[in-house]
C-alpha positions as CSV (number, residue, x, y, z in Angstrom):
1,X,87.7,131.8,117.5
2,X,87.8,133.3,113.9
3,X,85.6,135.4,112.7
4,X,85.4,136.2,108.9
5,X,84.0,138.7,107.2
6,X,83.6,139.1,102.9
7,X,82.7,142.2,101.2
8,X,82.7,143.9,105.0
9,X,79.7,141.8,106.1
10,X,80.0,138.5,108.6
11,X,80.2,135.7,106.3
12,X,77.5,133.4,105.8
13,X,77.4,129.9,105.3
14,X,77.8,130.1,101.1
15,X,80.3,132.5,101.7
16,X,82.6,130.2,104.0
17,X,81.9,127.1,101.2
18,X,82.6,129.8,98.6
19,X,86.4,130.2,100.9
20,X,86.6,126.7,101.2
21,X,86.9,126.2,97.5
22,X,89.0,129.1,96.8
23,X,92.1,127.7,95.4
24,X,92.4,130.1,93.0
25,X,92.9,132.9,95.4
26,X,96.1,135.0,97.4
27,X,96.2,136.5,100.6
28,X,98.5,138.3,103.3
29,X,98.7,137.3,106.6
30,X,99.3,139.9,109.7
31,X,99.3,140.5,113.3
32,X,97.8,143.8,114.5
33,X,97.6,145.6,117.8
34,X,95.4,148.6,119.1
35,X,94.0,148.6,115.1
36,X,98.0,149.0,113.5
37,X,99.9,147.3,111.8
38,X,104.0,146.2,111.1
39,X,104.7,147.4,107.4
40,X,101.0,148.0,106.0
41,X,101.9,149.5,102.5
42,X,104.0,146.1,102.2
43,X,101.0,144.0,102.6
44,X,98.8,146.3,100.6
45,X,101.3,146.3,97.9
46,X,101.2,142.8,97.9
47,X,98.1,142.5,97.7
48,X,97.4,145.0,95.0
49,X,100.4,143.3,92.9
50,X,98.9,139.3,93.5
51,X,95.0,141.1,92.5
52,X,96.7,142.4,89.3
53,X,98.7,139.3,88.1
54,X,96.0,136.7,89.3
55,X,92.6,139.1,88.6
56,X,93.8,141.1,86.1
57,X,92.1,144.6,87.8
58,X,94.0,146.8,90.4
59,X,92.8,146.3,94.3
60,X,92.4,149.7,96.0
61,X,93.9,150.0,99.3
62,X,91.7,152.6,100.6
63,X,89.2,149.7,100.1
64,X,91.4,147.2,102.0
65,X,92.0,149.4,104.5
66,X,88.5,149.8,105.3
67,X,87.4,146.5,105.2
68,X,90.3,145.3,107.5
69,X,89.0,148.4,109.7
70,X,85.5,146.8,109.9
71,X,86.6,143.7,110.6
72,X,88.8,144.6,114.0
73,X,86.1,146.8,115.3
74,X,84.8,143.5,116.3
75,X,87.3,141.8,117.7
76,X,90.1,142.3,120.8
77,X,93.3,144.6,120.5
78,X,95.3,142.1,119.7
79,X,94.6,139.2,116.5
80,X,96.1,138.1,114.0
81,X,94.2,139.1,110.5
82,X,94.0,137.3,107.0
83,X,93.0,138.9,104.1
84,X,91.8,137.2,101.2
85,X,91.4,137.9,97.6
86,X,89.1,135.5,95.7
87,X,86.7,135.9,93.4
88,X,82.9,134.1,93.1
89,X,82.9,134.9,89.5
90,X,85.1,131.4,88.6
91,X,84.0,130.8,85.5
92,X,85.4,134.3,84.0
93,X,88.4,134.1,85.4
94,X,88.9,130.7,83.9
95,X,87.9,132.4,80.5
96,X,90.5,134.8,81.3
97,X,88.3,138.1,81.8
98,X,89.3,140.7,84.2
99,X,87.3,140.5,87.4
100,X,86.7,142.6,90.5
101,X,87.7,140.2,93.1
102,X,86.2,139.8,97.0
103,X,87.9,140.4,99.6
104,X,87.8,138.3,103.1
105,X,89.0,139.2,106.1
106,X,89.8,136.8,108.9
107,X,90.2,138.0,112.2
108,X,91.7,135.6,115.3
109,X,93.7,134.9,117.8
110,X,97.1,136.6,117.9
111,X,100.0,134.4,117.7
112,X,103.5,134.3,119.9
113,X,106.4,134.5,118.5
114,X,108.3,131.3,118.5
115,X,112.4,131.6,119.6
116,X,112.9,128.2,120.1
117,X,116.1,127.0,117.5
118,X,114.7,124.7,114.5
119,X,116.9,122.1,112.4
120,X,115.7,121.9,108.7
121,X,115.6,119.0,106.4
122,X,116.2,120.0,102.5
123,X,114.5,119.1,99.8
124,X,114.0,119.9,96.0
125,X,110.6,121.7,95.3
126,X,109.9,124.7,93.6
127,X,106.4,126.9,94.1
128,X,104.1,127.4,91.2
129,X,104.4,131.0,91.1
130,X,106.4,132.0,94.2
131,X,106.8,135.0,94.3
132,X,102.8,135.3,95.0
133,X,101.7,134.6,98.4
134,X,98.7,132.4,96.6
135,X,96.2,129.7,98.0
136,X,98.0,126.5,96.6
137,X,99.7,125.4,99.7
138,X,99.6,121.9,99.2
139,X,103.0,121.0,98.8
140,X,104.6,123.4,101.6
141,X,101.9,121.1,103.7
142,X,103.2,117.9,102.8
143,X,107.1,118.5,102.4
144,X,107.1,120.5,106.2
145,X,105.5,117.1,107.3
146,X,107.6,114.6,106.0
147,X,110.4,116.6,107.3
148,X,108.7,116.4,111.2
149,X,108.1,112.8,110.7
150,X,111.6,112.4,110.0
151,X,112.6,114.6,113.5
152,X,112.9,118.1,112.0
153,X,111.4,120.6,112.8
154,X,110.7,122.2,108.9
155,X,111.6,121.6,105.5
156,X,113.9,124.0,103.4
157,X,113.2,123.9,100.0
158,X,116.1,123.7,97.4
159,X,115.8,124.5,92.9
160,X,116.5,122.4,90.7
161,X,120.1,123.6,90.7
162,X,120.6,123.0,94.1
163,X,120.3,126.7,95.0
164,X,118.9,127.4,98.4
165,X,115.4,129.3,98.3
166,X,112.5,129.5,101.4
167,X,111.5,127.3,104.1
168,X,107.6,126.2,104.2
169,X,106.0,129.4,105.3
170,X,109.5,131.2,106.1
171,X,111.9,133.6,104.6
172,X,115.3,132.4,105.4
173,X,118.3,134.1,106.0
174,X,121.9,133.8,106.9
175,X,124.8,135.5,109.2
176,X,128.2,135.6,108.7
177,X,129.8,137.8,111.0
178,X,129.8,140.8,108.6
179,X,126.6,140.8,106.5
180,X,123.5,139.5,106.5
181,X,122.4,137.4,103.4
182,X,119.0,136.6,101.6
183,X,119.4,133.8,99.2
184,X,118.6,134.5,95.8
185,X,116.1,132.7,94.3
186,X,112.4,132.1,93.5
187,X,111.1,132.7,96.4
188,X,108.3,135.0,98.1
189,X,109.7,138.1,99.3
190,X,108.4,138.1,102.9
191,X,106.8,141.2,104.8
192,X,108.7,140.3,107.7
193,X,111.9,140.2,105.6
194,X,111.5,142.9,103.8
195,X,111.1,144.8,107.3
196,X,114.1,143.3,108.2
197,X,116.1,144.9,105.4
198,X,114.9,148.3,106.1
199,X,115.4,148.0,109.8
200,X,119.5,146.4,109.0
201,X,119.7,149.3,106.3
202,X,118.2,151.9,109.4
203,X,121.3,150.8,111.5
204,X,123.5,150.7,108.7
205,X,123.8,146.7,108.6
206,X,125.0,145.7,105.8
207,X,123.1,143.1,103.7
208,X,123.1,141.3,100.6
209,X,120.8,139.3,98.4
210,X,122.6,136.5,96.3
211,X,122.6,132.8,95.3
212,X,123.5,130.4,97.9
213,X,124.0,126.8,96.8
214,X,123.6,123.6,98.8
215,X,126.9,122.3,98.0
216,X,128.6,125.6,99.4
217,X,126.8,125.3,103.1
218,X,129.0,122.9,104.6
219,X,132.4,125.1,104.0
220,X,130.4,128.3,104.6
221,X,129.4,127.1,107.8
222,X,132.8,125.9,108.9
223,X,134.4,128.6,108.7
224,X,135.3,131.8,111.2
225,X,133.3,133.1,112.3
226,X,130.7,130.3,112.7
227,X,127.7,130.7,110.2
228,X,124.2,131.8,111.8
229,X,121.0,131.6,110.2
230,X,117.5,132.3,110.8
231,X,113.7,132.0,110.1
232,X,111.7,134.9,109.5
233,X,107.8,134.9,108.6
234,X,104.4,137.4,110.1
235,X,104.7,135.8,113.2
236,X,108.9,135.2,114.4
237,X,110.9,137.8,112.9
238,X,113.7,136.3,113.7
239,X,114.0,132.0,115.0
240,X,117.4,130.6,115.0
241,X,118.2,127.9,113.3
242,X,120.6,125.2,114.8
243,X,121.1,122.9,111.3
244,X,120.4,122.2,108.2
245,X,120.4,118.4,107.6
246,X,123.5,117.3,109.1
247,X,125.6,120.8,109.1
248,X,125.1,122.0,112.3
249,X,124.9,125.7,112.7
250,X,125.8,128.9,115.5
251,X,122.8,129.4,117.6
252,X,123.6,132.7,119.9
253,X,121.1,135.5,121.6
254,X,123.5,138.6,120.1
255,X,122.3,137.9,116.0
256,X,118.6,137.5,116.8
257,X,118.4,140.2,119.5
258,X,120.2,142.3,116.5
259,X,117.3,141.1,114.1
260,X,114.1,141.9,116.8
261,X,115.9,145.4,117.2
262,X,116.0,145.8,113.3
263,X,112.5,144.5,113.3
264,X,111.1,146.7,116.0
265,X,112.7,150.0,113.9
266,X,109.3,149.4,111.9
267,X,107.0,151.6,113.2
268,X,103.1,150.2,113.7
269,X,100.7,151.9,111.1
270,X,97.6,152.5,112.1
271,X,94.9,150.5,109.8
């Protein structure tokens, strides 16, 4: 069961209504084990960045830290932890004033990695704000859902331009026998992908970021060797994906155990 805490005391019942209507509010999601953490000064960062352009103060980390250090004293080796930025003080940041925000921390059960292969159904939709892992999740919701209802497994979301960018709640990324690529677009630059980089750079993979249009996917993937691509997110560093609408794509054990090995060059930082 969760367990939330705000301000580094158990939430109470205004503070979980005060959550519920937080939609002006970013987070970072994790999964921790014996009190560490995979990439901690990515997730602090991001958090300190989303506090600046949303709250328009700085969010210590020495402060996050601790809080996030409260909250697993409470709780088993292994969970998986949110932490929230919000703020109770609505009415200034509406008026536009500089606020110190709150800070929730959400503590639960840890979650496996999936490794099962997904198909993906595309469709046009661009994020406000995307590069800000934020609280308006609405439409990541509702595409990912149409997309099941109409037997995928996920929805990848395309620009206007037709250029590919992110799936619902995953970084995606591609393989083509040389290089790994990360499309360029507006999207939210994962923790788990940005792991990935440093672990391909650690092992001297090569890897690129640039645009990757719709259009081009079918003659990409065609070629030799056949194209691999993959979902990454805080939970599955690395889930294969088998097609993208009607282009099917290589599913093989050799690129994803070469991502989990890039993944696992990250070391766990203590919290």
């Amino acid at each position: 069961m969760d367990r939330v805490e705000v301000n580094g005391a158990e939430a109470d019942g205004e503070d979980l209504r005060m959550l519920a209507r937080a939609h002006y509010a970013h987070f970072s999601s994790m999964q921790a084990r014996d009190r560490a953490v995979r990439g901690l000064d990515l997730h602090l960062k991001r958090l300190d960045d989303g506090t600046r352009e949303l709250f328009g103060t700085a969010l210590d980390s020495d402060r996050v830290r601790s809080l996030v250090r409260h909250a697993l004293r409470a709780g088993p080796d292994a969970v998986t932890v949110r932490v929230t930025v919000f703020s109770r003080r609505q009415d200034a940041v509406l008026r536009g004033e500089p606020v110190e925000p709150d800070v929730a921390v959400t503590t639960g059960d840890p979650l496996p990695a999936r490794t099962a292969p997904v198909r993906l159904r595309t469709v046009e939709y661009e994020r406000d704000l995307a590069h800000v892992k934020h609280a308006g999740t609405f439409g990541l919701g509702l595409h990912r859902r149409r997309a099941v209802l109409a037997g995928y497994d996920d929805a990848l979301f395309t620009d206007r331009d037709g250029r590919i960018g992110e799936a619902s709640i995953s970084n995606i990324g591609f393989f083509d026998g040389e290089r790994f690529v990360w499309p360029r677009a507006a999207v939210l630059p994962g923790i788990t992908m940005q792991l990935l980089e440093r672990g391909l750079a650690a092992k001297g993979v090569p890897s690129e970021r640039r645009e990757i249009h719709l259009r081009d996917l079918g003659a990409w993937a065609s070629g030799t060797p056949a194209l691999a691509a993959f979902l990454s997110n805080s939970i599955s560093p690395a889930v294969p994906v088998a097609g993208i609408d009607e282009t099917a794509l290589s599913v093989g054990p050799d690129v994803t155990n070469l991502l989990v090995a890039c993944y696992e060059t990250n070391p766990w930082d203590t919290v």
